[in-house]
PDB file of N, CA, C, O and CB in Angstrom:
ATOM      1  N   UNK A   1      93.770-159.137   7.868  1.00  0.00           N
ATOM      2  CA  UNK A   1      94.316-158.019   8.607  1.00  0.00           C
ATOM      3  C   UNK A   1      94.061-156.702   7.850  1.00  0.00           C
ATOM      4  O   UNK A   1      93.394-155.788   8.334  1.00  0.00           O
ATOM      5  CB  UNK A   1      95.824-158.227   8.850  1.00  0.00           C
ATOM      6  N   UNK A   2      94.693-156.657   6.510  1.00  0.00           N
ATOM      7  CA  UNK A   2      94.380-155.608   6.077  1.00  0.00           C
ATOM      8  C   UNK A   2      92.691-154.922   5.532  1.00  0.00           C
ATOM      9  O   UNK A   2      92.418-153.813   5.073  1.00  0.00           O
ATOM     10  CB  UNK A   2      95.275-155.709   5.218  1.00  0.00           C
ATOM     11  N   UNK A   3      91.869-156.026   5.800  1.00  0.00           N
ATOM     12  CA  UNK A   3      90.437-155.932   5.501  1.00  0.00           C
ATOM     13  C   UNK A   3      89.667-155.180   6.916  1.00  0.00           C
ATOM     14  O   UNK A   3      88.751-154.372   7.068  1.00  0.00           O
ATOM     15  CB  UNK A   3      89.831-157.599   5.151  1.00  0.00           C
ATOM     16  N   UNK A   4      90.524-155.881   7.754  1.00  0.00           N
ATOM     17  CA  UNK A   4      90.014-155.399   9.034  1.00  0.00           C
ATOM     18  C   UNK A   4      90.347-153.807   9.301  1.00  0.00           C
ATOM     19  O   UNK A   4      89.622-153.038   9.932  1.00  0.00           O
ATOM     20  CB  UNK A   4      90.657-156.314  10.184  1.00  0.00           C
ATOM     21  N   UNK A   5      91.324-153.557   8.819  1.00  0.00           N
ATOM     22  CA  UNK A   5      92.124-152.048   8.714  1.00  0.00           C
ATOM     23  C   UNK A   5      91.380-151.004   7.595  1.00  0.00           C
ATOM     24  O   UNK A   5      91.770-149.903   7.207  1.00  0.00           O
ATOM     25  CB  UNK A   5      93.901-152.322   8.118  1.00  0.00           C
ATOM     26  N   UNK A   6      90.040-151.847   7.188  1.00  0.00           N
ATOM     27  CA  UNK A   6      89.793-150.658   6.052  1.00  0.00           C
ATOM     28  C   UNK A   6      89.971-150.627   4.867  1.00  0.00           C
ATOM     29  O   UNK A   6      89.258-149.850   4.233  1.00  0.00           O
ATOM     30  CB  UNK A   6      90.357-149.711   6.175  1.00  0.00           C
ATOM     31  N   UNK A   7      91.369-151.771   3.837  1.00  0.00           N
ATOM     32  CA  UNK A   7      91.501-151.365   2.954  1.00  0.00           C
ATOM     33  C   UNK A   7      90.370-152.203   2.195  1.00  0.00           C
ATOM     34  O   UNK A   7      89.838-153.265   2.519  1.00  0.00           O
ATOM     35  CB  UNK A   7      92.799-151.321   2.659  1.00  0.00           C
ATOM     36  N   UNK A   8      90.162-151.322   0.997  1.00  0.00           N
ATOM     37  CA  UNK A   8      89.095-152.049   0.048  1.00  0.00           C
ATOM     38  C   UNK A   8      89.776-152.756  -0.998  1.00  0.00           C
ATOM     39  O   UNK A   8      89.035-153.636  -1.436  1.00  0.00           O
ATOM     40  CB  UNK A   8      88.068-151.053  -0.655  1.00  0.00           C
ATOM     41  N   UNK A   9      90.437-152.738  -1.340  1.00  0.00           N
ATOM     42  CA  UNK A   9      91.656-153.921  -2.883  1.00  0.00           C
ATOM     43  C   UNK A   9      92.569-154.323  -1.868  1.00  0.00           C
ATOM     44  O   UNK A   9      93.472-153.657  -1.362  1.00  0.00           O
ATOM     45  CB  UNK A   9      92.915-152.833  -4.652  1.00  0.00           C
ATOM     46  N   UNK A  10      92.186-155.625  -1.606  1.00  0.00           N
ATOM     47  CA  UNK A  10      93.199-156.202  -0.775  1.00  0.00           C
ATOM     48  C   UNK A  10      93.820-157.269  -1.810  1.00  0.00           C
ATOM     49  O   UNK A  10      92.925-157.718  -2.526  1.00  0.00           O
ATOM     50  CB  UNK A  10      92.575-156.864   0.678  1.00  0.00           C
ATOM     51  N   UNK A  11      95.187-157.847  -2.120  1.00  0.00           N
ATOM     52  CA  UNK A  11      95.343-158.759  -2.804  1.00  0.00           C
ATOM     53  C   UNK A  11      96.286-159.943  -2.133  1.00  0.00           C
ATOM     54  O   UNK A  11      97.210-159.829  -1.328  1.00  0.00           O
ATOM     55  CB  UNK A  11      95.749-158.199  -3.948  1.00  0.00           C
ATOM     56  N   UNK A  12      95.824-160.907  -2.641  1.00  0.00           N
ATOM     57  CA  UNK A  12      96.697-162.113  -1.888  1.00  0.00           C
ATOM     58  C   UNK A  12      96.850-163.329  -2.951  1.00  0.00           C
ATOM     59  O   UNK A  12      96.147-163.668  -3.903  1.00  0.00           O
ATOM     60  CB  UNK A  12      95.828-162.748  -0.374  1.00  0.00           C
ATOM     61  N   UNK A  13      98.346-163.977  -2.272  1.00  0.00           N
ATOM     62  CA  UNK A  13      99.144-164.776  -3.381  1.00  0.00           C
ATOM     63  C   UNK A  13      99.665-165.659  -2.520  1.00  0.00           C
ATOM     64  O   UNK A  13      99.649-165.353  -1.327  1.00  0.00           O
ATOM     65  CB  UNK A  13     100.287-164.016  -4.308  1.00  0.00           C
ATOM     66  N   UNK A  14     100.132-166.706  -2.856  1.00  0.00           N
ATOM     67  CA  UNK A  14     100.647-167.709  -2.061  1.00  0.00           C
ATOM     68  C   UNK A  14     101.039-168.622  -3.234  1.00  0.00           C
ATOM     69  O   UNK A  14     100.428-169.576  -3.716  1.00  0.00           O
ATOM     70  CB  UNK A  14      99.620-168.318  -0.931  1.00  0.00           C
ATOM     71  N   UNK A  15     102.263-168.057  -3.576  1.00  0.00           N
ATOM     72  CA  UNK A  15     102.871-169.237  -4.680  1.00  0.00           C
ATOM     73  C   UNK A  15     104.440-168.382  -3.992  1.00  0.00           C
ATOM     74  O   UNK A  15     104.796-167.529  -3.179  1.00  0.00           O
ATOM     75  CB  UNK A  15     102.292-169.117  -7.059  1.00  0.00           C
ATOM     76  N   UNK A  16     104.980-169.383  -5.050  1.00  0.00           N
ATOM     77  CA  UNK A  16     106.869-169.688  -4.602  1.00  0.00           C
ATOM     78  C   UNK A  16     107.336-168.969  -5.783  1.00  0.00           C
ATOM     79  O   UNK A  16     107.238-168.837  -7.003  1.00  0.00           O
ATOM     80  CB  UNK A  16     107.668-171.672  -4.584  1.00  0.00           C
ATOM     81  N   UNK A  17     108.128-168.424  -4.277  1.00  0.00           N
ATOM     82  CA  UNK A  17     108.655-167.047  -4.883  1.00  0.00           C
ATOM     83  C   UNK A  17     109.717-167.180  -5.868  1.00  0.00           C
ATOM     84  O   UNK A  17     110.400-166.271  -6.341  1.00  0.00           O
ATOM     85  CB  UNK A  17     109.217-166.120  -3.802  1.00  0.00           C
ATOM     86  N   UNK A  18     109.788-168.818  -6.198  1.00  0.00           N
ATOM     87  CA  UNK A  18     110.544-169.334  -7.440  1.00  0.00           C
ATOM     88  C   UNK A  18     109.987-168.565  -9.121  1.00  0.00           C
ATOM     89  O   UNK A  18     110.466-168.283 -10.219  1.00  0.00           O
ATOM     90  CB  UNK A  18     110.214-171.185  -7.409  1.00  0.00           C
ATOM     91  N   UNK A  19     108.763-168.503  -8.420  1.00  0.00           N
ATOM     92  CA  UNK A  19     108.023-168.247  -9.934  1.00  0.00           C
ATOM     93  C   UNK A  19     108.113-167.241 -10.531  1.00  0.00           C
ATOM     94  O   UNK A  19     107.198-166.509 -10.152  1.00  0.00           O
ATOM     95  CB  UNK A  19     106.755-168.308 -10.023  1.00  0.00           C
ATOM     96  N   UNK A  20     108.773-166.712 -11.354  1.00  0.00           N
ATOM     97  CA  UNK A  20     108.685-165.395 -12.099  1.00  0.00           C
ATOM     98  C   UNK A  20     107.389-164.482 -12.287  1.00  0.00           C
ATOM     99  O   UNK A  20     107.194-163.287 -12.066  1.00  0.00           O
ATOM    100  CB  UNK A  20     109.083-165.694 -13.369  1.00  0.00           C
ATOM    101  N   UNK A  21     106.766-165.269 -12.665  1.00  0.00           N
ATOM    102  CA  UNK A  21     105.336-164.229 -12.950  1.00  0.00           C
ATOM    103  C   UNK A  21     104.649-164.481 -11.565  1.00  0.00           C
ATOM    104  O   UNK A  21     104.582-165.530 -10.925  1.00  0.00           O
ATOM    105  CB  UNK A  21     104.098-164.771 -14.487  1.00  0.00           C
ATOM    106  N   UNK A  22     104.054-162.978 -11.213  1.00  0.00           N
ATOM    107  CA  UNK A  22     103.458-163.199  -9.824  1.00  0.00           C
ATOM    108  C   UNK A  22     101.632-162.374 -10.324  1.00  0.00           C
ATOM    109  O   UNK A  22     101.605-161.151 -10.187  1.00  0.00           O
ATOM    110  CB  UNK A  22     104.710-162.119  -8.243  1.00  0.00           C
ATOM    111  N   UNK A  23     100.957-162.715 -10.587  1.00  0.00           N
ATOM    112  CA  UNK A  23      99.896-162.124 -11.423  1.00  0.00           C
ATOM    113  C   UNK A  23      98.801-161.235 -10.266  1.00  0.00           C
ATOM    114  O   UNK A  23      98.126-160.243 -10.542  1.00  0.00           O
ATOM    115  CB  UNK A  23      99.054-163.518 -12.350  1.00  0.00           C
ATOM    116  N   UNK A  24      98.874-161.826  -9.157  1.00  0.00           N
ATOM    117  CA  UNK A  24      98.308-160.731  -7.842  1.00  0.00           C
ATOM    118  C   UNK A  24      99.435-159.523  -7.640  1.00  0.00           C
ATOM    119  O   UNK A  24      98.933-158.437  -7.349  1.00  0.00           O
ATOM    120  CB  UNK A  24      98.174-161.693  -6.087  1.00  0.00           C
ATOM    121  N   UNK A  25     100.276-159.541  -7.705  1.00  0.00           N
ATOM    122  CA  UNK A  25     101.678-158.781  -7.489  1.00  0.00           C
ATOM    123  C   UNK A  25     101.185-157.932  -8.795  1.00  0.00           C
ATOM    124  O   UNK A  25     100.462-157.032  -8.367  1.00  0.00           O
ATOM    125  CB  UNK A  25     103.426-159.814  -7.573  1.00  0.00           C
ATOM    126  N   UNK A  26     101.285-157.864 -10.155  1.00  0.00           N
ATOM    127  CA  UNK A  26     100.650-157.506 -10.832  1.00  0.00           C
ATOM    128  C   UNK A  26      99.471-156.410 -11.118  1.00  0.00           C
ATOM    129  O   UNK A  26      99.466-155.335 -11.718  1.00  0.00           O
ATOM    130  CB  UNK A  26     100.554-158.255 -10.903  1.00  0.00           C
ATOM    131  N   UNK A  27      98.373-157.234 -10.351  1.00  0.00           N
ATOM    132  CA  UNK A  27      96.940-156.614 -10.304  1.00  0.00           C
ATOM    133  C   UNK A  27      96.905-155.836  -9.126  1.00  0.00           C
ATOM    134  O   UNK A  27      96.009-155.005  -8.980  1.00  0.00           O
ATOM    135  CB  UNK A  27      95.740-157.666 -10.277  1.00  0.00           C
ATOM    136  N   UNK A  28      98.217-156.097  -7.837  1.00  0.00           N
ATOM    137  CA  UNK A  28      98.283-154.747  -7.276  1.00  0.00           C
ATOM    138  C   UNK A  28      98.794-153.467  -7.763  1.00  0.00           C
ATOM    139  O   UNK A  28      98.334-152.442  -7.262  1.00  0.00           O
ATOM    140  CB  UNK A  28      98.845-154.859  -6.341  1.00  0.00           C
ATOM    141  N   UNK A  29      99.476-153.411  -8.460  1.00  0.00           N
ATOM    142  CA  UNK A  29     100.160-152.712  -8.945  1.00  0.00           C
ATOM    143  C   UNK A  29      99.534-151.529  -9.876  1.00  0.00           C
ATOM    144  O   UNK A  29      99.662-150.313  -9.736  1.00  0.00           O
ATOM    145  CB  UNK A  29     100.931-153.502  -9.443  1.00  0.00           C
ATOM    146  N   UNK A  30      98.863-152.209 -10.807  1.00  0.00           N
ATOM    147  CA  UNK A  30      98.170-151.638 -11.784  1.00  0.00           C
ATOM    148  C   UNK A  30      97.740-150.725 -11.511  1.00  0.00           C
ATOM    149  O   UNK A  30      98.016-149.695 -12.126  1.00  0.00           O
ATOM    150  CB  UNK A  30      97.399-152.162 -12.261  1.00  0.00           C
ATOM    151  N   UNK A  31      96.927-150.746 -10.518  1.00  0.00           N
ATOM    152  CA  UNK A  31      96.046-149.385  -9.807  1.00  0.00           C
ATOM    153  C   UNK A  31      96.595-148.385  -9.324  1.00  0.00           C
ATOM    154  O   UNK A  31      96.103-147.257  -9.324  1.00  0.00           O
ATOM    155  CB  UNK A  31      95.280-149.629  -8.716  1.00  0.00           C
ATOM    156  N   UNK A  32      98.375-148.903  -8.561  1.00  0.00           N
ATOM    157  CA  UNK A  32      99.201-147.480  -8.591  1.00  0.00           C
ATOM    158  C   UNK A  32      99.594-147.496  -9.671  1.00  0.00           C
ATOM    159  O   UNK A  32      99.026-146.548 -10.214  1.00  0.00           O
ATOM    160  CB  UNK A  32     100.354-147.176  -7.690  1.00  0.00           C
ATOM    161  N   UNK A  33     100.313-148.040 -10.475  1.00  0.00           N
ATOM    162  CA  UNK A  33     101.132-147.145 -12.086  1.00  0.00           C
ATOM    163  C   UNK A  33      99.547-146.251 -12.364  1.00  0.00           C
ATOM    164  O   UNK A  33      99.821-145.054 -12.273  1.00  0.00           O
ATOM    165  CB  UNK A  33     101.759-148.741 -14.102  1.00  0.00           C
ATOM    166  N   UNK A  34      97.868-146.452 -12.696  1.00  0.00           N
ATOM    167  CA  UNK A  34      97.291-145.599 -13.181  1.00  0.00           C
ATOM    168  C   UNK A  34      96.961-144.634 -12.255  1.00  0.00           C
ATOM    169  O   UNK A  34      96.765-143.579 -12.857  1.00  0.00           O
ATOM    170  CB  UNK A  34      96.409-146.041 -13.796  1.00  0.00           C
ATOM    171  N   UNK A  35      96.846-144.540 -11.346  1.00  0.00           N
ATOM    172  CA  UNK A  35      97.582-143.550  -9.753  1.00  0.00           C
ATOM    173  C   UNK A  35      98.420-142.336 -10.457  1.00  0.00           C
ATOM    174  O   UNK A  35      98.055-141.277 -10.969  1.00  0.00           O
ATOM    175  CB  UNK A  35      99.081-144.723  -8.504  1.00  0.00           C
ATOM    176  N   UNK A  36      99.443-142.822 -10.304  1.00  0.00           N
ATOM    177  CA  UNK A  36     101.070-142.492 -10.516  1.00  0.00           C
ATOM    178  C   UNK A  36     101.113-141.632 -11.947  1.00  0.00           C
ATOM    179  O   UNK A  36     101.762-140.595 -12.087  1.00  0.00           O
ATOM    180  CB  UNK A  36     102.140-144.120 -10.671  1.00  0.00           C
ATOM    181  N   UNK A  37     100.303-142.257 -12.976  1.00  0.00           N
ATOM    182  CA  UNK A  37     100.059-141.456 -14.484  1.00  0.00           C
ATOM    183  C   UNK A  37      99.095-140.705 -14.287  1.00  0.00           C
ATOM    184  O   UNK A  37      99.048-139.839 -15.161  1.00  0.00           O
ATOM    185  CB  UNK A  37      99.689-142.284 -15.791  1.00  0.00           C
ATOM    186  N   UNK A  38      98.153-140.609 -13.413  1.00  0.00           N
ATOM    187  CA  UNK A  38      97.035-139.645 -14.142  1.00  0.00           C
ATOM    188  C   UNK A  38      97.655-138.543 -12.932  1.00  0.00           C
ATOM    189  O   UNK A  38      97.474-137.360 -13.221  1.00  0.00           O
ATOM    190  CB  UNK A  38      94.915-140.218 -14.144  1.00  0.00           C
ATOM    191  N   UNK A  39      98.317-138.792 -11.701  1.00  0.00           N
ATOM    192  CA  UNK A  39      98.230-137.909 -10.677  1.00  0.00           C
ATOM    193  C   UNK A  39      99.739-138.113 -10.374  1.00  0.00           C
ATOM    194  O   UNK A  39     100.053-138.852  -9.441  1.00  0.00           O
ATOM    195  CB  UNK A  39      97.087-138.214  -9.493  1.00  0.00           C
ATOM    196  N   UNK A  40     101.049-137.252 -11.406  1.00  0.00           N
ATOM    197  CA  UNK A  40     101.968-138.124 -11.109  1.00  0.00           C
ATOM    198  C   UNK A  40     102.135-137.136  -9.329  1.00  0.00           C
ATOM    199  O   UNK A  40     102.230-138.027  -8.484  1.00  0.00           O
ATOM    200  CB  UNK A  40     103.474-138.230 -12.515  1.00  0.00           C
ATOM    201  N   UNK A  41     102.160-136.509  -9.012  1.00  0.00           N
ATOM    202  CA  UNK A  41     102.268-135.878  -7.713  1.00  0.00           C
ATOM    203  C   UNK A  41     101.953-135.882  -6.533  1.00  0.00           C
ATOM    204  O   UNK A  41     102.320-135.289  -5.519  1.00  0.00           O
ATOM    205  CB  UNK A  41     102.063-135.204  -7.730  1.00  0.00           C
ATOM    206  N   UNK A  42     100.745-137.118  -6.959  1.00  0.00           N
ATOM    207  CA  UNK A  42      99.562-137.451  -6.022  1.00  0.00           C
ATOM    208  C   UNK A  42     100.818-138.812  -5.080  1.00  0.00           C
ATOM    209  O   UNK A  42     101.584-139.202  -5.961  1.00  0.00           O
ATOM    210  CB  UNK A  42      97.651-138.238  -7.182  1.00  0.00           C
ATOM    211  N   UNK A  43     101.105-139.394  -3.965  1.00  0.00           N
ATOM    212  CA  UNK A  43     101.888-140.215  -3.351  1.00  0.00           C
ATOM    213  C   UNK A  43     100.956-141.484  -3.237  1.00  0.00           C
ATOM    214  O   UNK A  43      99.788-141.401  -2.856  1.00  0.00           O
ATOM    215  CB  UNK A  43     102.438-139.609  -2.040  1.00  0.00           C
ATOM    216  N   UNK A  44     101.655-142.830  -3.649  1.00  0.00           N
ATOM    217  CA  UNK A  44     100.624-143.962  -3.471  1.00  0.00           C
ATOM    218  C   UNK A  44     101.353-144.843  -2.728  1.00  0.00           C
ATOM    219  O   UNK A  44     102.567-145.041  -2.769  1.00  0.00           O
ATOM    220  CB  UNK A  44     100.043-144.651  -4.782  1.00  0.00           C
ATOM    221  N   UNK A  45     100.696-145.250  -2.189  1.00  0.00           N
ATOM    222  CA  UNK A  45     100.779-146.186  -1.026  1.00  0.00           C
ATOM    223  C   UNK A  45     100.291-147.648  -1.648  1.00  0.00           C
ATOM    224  O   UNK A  45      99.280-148.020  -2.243  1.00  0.00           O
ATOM    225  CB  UNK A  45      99.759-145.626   0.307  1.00  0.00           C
ATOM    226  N   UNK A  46     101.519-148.290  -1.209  1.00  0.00           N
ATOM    227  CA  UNK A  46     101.055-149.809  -1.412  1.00  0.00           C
ATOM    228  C   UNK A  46     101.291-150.707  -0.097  1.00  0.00           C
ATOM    229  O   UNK A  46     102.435-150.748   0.356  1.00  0.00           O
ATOM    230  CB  UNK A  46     101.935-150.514  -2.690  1.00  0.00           C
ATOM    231  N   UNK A  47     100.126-151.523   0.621  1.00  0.00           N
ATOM    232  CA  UNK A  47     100.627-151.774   1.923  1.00  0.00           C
ATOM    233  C   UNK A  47     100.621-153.501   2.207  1.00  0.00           C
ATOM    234  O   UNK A  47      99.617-154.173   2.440  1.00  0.00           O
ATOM    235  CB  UNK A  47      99.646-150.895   3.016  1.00  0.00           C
ATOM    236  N   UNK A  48     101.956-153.968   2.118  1.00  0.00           N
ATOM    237  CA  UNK A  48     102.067-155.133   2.314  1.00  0.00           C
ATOM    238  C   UNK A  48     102.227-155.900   3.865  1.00  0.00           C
ATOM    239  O   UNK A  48     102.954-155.434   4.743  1.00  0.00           O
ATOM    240  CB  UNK A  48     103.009-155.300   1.526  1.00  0.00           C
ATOM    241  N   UNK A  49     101.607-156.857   3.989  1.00  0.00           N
ATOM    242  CA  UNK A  49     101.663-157.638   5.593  1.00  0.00           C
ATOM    243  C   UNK A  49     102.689-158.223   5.607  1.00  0.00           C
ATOM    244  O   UNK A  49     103.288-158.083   6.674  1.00  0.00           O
ATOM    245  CB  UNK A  49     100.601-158.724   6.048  1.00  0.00           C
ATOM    246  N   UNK A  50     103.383-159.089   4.581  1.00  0.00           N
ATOM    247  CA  UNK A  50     104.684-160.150   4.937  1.00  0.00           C
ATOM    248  C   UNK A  50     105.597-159.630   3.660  1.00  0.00           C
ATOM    249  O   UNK A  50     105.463-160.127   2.541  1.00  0.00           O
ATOM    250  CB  UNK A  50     104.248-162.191   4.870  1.00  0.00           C
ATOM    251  N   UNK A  51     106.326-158.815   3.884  1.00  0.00           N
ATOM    252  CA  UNK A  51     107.154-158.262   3.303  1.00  0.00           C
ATOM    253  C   UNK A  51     108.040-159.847   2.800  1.00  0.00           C
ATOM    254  O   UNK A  51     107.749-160.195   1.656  1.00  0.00           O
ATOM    255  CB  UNK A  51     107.843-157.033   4.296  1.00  0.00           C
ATOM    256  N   UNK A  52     108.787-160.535   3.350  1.00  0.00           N
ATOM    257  CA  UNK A  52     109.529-161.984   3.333  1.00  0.00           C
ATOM    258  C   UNK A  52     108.938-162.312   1.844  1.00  0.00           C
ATOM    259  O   UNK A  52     109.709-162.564   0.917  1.00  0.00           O
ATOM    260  CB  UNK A  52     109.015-163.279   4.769  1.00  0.00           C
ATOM    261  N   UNK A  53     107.575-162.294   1.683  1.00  0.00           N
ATOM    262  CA  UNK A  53     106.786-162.821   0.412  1.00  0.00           C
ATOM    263  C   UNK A  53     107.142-161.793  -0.902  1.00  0.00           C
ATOM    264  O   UNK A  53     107.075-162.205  -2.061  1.00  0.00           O
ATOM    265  CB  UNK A  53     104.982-162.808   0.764  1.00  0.00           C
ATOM    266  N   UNK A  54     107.395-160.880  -0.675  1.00  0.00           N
ATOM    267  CA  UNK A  54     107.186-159.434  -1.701  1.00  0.00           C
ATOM    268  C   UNK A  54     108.540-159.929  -2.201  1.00  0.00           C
ATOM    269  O   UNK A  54     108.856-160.671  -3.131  1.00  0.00           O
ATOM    270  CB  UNK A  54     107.052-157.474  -0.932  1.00  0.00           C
ATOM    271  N   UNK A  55     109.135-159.363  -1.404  1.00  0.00           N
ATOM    272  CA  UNK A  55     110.434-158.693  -1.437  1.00  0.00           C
ATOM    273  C   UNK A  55     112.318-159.784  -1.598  1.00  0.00           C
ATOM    274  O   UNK A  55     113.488-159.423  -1.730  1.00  0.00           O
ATOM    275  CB  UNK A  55     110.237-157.806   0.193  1.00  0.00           C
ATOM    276  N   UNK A  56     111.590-161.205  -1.479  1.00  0.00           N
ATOM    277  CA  UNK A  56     112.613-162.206  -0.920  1.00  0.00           C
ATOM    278  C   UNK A  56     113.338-162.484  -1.930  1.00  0.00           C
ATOM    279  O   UNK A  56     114.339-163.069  -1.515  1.00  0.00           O
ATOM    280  CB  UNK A  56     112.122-163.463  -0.313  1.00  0.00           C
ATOM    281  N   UNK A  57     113.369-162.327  -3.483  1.00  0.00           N
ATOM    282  CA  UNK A  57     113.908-161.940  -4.122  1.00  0.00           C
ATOM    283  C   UNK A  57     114.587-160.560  -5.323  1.00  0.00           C
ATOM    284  O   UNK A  57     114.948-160.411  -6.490  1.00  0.00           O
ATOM    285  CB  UNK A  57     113.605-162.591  -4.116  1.00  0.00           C
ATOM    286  N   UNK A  58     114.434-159.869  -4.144  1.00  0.00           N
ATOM    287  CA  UNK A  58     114.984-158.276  -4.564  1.00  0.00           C
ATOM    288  C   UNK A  58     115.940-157.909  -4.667  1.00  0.00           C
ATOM    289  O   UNK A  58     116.854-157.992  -3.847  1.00  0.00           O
ATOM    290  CB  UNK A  58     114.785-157.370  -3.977  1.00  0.00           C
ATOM    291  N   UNK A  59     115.950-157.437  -5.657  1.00  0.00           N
ATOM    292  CA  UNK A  59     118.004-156.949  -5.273  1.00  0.00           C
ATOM    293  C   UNK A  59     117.826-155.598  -4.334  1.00  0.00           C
ATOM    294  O   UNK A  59     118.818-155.010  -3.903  1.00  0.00           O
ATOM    295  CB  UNK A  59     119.303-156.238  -7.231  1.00  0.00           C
TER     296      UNK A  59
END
């Protein structure tokens, strides 16, 4: 979906959300924190399809 939409770093994970370390969760990320530091003003967008997966243990 999101490939079809254009984006070019698409990342995908499919492990249980038991697991502490999420290492795609991670390698999305990275690219906004160096985003976020070199341009802190610049707004980054991170765009997830199944939020349920991200987010299901969040406070």
């Amino acid at each position: 979906m999101l490939a079809r939409a254009g984006c070019t770093r698409v990342f995908s994970e499919k492990i249980s959300t038991r697991v502490k370390e999420r290492p795609e969760l991670e390698k999305a990320l990275a690219p906004a924190r160096e985003i976020k530091t070199a341009a802190p003003n610049q707004p980054v967008v991170l765009t997830v399809v199944e939020m349920k997966r991200l987010a299901r243990n969040a406070a």
